[in-house]
N, C-alpha and C positions, 0 to 999 in steps of 0.2 A: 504493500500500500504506500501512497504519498501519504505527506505532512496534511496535504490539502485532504484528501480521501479520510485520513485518520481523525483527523480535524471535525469532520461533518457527520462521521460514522459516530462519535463518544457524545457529538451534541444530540444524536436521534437513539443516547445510548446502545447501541447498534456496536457488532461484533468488529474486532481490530485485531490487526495479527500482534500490534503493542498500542498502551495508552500513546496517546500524543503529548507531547513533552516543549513550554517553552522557557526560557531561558529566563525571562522577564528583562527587566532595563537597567543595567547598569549605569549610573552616574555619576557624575562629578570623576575624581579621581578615583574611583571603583571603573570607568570606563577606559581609563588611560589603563589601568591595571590588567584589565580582561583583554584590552588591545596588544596588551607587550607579554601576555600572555601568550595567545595565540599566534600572533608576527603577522597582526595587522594593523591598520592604521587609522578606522573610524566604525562605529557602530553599524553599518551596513555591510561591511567585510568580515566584523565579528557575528553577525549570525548567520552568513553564507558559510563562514566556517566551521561554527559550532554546530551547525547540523537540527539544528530542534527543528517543530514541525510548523511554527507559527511567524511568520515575517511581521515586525511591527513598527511603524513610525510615525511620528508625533507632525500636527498639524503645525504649517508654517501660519505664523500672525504674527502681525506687528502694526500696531496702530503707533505708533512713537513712547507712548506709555506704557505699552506692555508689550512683551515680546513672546507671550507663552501666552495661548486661550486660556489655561486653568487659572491665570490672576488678570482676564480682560478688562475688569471693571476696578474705578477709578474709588475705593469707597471711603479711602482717608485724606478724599480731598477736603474735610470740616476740621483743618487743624492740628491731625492726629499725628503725630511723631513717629506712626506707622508707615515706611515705603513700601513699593510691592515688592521689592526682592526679598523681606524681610513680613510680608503677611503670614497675620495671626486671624485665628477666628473670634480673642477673644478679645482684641482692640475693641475701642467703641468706631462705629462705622458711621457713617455721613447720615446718618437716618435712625441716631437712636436718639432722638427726640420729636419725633416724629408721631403723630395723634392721631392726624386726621387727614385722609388721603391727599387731601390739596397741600400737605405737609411734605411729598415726594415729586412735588413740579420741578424745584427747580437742577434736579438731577440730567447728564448729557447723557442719556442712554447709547450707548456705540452701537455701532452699525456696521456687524461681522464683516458683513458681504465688501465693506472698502479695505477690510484688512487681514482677508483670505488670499492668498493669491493661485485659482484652482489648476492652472498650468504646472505649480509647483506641487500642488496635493497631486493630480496626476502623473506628474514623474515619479515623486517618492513613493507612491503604490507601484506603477511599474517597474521599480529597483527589486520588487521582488522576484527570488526564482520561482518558476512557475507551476513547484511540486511543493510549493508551502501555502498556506493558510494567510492572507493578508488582514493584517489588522491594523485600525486606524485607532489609536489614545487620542480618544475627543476628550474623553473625562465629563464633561458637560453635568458639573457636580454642583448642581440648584438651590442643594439643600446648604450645602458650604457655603455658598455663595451667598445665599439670603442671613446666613448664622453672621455673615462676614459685615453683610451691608447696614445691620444694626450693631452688630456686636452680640456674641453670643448669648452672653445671658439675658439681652435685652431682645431678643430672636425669642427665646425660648417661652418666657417669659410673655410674650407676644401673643406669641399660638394660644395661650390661656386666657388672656386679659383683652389683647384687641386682635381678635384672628383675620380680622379682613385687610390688617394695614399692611399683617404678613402677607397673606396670599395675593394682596396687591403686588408687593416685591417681588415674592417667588414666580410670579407669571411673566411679571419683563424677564426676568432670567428665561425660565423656559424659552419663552416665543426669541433671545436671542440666541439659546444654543439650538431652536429647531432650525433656525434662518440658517446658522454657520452649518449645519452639521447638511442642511439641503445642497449648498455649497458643496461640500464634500463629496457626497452620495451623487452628484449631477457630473461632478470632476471624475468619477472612478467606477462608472456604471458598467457592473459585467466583471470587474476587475479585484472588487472587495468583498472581503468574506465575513468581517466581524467588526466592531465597534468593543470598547471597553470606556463603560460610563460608572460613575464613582458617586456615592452619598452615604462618606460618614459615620453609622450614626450607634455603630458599636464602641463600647468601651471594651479593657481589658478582663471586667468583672461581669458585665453585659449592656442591655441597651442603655442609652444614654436618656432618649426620650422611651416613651411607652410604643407599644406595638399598639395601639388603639391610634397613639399621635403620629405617627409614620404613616397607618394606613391614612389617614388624613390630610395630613399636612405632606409626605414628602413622596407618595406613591402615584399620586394625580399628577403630576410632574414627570415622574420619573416612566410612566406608562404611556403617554406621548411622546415622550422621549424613543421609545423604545419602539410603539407603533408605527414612528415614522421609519425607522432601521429594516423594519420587517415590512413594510411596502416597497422597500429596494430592494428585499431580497437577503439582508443583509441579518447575523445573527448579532447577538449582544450579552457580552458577559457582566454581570452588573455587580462591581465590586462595593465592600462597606469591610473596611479594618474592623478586628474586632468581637465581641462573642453575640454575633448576630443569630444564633440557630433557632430563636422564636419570631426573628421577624421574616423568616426562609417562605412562612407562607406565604408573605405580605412580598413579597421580590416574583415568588413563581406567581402569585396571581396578575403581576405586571406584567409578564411575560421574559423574563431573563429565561434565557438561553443555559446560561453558566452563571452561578455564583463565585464571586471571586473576595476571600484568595484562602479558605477553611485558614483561617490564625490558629495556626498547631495547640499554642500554646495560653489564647482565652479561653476560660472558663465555659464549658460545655462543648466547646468545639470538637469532640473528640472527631476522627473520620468516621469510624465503625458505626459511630450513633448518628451520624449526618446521614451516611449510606442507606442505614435502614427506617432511616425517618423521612429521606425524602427521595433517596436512589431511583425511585420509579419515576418520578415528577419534573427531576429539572439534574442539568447536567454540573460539574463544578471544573474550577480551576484554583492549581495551587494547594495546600499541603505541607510543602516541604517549610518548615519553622527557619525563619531569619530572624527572629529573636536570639537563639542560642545558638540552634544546630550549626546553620551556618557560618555563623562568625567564631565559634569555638569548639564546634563538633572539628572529628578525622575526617578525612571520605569515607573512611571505611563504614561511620558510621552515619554519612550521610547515604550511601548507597543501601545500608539497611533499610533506615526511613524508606526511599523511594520502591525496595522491594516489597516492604509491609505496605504502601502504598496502592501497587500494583496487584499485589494480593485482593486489596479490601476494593477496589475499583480495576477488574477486571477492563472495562470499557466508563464511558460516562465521567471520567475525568482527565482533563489536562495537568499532566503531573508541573508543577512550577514552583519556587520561591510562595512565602506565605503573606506575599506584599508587593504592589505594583511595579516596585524599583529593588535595585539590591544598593547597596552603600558598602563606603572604601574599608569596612571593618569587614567582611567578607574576603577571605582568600580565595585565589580563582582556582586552587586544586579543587574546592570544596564545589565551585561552580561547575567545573571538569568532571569530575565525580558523578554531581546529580546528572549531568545531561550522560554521562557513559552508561549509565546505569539502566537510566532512563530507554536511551535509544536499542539496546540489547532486544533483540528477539528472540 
């Protein structure tokens, strides 16, 4: 089988001669590291080489303010001492004094579509080879983003006290990530096979809000989100950091594809109990713990992990890192490791 085959076969749960295996995304100096690792020289050479099954690249934007979709919005333009290369969620945001909807006028809401450039989104999907799984990191994380534009606990706090000032905010977000993400999906039609979209809203102990509040506040978002992905064709792995396993319903009744990224090591997240609480229902990604294992485990006993792994998800999961990105405390034998182990038939 292909990466791509193996890819499409674990999302319809469907038989695989092995799981499909991705790498996830090395950053910062974890990048330069995985690159002098292998004897390449940029993140597109390092996963041609590394072999996993899943090609991924992150959307180009640049409005002059931001250079990355996941911090597009401007929300500590009220003074805050916060810049974006340094956002928090729990800054106070341009809008946490905010009452009454005529209170959110005088915000410049951007306007993806002048700081997409879809010439460039369609290169970088065509950079992939054409026996792996393409995936675009929109993230298009709503829930973040609205936590962000009042300030967290002033967000949260929100949802209880004035829920419409919230859902006012949370919907400009939405309707800008469906506009960028139509962009995308218009640049890559026929060519893209997955999206990975992100909200939050696990802690290490468990949810952060209630699973009554997520189905409310952060699933109506997160389901057109996700609706418009699967009018293209296109699948959708719907990550949240975290010991999310009671809000696993509230994700598969949106429609995710894949759950991402089983955190080895939150509270309840075991795999065995994920597997058979929801193995018939919806597919996952990730597993392999970067809290510990990878940055202090052997290989040896990371390639155990990924063969208990492979045991407890014969099919129906993409074996990966237990988190969207790896970071520079990770050694690349240990990344070496997971994917040899991984790719083994």
């Amino acid at each position: 089988m292909t990466g791509k085959e193996r890819f499409y076969a674990a999302a319809a749960r469907q038989k695989v001669d092995r799981p499909p295996v991705w790498m996830s995304a090395p950053v910062g100096q974890e990048l330069k590291n995985m690159c002098q690792y292998y004897g390449v020289k940029d993140w597109h050479e390092l996963q041609v080489k590394a072999g996993d099954d899943v090609y991924a690249f992150d959307i180009p934007y640049d409005s002059g303010y931001a250079t990355s979709i996941a911090a597009a919005f401007e929300w500590y333009m009220n003074g805050s001492n916060v810049d974006p290369e340094h956002r928090t969620l729990t800054a106070d945001g341009c809008f946490k004094d905010a009452e009454e909807l005529e209170d959110l006028a005088f915000f410049d809401w951007p306007d993806p579509t002048k700081y997409i450039d879809a010439d460039e989104v369609r290169r970088r999907c065509e950079m992939a080879p054409s026996d792996r799984a393409v995936l675009a990191q929109v993230w298009s994380a709503h829930f973040q983003d609205a936590c962000a534009a009042f300030g967290m606990q002033t967000a949260l706090m929100n949802m209880v006290t004035n829920p419409d000032i919230y859902r006012a905010v949370d919907e400009k977000i939405v309707e800008f990530y469906l506009k960028a993400n139509e962009v995308i999906f218009e640049a890559t039609k026929g060519k893209l096979d997955a999206i990975i979209i992100a909200n939050d809203f696990g802690s290490q102990l468990g949810l952060m809000i209630s699973r009554e509040m997520i189905h409310e506040f952060v699933m109506p978002g997160a389901k057109r989100i996700i609706d418009q992905a699967h009018s293209y064709g296109v699948k959708v792995i719907y990550h949240s950091c975290g010991a999310v396993f009671d809000a696993m319903p509230e994700m598969i009744e949106a429609g995710a594809d894949f759950i991402h990224p089983l955190q080895a090591t939150a509270v309840g997240m075991q795999p065995q109990r994920i597997k058979d609480a929801y193995g018939d229902r919806v597919s996952f990604c990730g597993g392999v713990d970067i809290q510990e294992l990878l940055p202090n485990g052997t290989p040896e006993q990371v390639r155990a992990k990924v063969r208990e792994l492979r045991e407890i998800f014969p099919t129906g999961l993409i074996i990966s890192p237990s988190q969207g990105v790896i970071l520079d405390d990770v050694p690349p034998e240990n990344v070496a490791a997971m994917l040899d182990e991984a790719l083994k038939i």
